[in-house]
Each structure stands twice: as structure tokens, then as C-alpha cells.
N, C-alpha and C positions, 0 to 999 in steps of 0.2 A: 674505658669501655671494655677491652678486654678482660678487666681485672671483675667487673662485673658479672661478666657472663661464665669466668671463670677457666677462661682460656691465659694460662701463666706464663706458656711458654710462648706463644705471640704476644704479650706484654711485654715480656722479655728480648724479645726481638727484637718492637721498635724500642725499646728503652736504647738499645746498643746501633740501632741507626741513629739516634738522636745523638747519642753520645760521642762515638768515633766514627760515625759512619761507613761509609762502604767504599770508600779510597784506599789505595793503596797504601801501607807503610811501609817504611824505609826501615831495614832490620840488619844488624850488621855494620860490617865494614861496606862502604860505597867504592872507596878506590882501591880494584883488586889487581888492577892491571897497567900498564905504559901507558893504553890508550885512552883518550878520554870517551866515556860511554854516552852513548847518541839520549839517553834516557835520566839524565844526572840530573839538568835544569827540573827535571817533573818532581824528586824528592827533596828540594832545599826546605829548610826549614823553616822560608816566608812561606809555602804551599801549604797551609795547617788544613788537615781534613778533617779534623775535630771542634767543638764549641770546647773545652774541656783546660783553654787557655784564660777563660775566664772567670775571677773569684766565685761571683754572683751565680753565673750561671751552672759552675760544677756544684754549687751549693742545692740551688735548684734541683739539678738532676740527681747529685747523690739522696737528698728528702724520695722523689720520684723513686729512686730506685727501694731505695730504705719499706715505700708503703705499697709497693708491689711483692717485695715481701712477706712484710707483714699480712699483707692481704693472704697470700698465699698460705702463710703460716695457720690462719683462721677459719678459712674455710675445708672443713674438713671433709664435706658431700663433694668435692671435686675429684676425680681419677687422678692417679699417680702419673699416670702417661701424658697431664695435660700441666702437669708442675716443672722447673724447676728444680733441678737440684743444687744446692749451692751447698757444696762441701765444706 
């Protein structure tokens, strides 16, 4: 829908809600300290806040991502300020 009307950077948006969503990640060391942190149980790695654990489905969204792109790439009547930059 976005990709139509030619809004690239809300395409881009939800592409990356769908993908990693809007959970926290876990970056780093977790154990920095003696004590154990009242917030550990929230980053274990059965918590997955992402679809992106499975084959099929990262397959799916990288095509997704691949023709949001391309879309992008093709329409050339759209504003710079409304694309997209992928370096």
C-alpha cells in the first residue's frame, strides 16, 4: 500500500515492525555485576521478539524487503525526502 502511493519510508517502517519488531534487544554483556538483575528473565533467548528465526518466513520478508526496493529504485516522480536511503 505504501509502496504504491509512494510513501518508502513508511514501507520501510513497517517492513522492520514485521521483521524485528519493537522489543527490546539484548546488546552486550548481561552479567555486569554480583548481583543478579531484577530484568535478566525479560532478555533470555526463549523471549524472541523477532519472526526472523524462521527459514520460510525470513525468506518471505527479505523478497518483501528486496521489492520495496526495487519499488523505490523505479519510481522516480517520488521526493527524495519520502525514500529511503540504503547506503
Amino acid at each position: 500500500k505504501f509502496c504504491k502511493e509512494g510513501e518508502f519510508v513508511k514501507a520501510n517502517d513497517s517492513y522492520l515492525d514485521v521483521a524485528i519488531g519493537r522489543a527490546a534487544w539484548p546488546i552486550g554483556v548481561t552479567m555486569v555485576g554480583i548481583h543478579a538483575r531484577s530484568g535478566r528473565a525479560k532478555i533470555e533467548s526463549s523471549n524472541v521478539a523477532h519472526v526472523m528465526n524462521s527459514e520460510l518466513q525470513r525468506k518471505y520478508l527479505t523478497s518483501v524487503k528486496r521489492l520495496i526496493t526495487y519499488c523505490q529504485k523505479k519510481r522516480v516522480d517520488v521526493a527524495p525526502s519520502k525514500k529511503v536511503n540504503n547506503c
